[in-house]
C-alpha positions in Angstrom: 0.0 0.0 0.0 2.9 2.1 1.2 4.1 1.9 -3.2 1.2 3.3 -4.2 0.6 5.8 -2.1 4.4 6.6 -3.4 3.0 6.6 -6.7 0.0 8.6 -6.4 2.3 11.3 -4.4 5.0 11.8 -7.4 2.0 11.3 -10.3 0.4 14.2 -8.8 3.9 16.1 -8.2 4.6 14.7 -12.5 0.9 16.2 -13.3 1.8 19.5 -11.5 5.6 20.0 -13.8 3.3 18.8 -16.8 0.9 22.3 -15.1 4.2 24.0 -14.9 5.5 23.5 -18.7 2.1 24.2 -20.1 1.3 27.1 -18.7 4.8 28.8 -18.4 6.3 27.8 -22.1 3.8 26.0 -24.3 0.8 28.6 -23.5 0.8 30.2 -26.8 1.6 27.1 -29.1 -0.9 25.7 -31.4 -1.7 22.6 -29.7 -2.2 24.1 -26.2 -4.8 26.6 -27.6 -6.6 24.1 -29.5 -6.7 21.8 -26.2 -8.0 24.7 -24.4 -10.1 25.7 -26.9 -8.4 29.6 -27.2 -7.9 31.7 -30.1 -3.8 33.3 -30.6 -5.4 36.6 -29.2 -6.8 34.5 -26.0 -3.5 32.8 -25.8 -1.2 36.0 -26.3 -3.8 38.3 -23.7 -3.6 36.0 -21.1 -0.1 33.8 -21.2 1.4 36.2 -18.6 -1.6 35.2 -16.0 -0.8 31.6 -17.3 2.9 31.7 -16.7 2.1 32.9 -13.0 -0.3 29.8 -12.3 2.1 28.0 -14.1 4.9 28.9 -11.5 2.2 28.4 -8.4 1.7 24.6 -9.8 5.5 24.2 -9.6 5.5 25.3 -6.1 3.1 22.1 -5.5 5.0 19.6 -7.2 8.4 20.8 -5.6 6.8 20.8 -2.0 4.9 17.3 -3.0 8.5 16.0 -3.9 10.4 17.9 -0.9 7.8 16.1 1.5 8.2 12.5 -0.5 11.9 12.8 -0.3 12.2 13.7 3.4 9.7 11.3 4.2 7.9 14.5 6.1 4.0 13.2 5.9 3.2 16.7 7.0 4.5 18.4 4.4 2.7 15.9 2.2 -0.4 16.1 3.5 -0.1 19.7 3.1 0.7 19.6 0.1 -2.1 17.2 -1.6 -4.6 19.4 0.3 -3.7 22.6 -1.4 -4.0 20.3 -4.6 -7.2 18.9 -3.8 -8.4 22.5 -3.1 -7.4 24.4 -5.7 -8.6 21.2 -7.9 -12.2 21.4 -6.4 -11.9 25.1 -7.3 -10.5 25.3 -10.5 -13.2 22.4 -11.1 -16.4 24.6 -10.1 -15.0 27.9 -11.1 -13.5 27.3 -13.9 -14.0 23.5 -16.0 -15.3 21.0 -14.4 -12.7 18.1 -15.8 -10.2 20.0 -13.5 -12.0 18.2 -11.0 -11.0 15.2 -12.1 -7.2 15.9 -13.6 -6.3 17.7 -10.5 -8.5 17.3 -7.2 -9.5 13.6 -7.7 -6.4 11.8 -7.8 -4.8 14.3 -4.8 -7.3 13.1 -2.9 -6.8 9.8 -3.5 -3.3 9.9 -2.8 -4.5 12.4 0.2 -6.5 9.8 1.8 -4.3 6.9 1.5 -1.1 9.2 3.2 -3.7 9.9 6.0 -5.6 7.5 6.8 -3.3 4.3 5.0 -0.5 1.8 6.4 2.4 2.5 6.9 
């Protein structure tokens, strides 16, 4: 149980650097604004707002990996809970397959560091 709780913590630290390089580099690029369904002037208006929420989902995954690496549960559990929130938020507020990218498997992982073996 122990390995997949591992797993669940560093594929939701992965998803948040995949956040990261979306939002801070590939924002504009033709295949980024077709996923997110943006015209070039949607893209180019709002790639500097992008780039900062790019840079707050790196913050996640580097504090998800700091806490994994240290073995600090704390920090972890910290860590997926800011995940699940902004996830349930970014889900109602904004597309509602956030939900299930982001929030869902943080809490999954959330739960088992809580209230899993060790």
């Amino acid at each position: 149980m122990k390995l997949l709780t591992d797993c669940l913590i560093l594929f939701v630290a992965l998803e948040h650097v995949g956040f990261l390089v979306i939002e801070m580099f590939l924002w504009r690029t033709p295949v980024v604004r077709k996923n997110f369904g943006m015209s070039e002037q949607l893209a180019q208006d709002s790639y500097v707002l992008a780039m900062n929420q790019g840079l707050y989902n790196g913050f996640l995954a580097a504090g998800l990996a700091w806490g994994w690496a240290t073995g600090q549960p704390n920090v972890v559990t910290f860590f997926l809970g800011c995940v699940v929130v902004a996830g349930v938020f970014g889900g109602a507020t904004a597309k509602a397959s956030i939900f299930f990218i982001q929030a869902l498997p943080a809490a999954i992982a959330l739960g088992l560091a809580v209230w899993g073996p060790r």
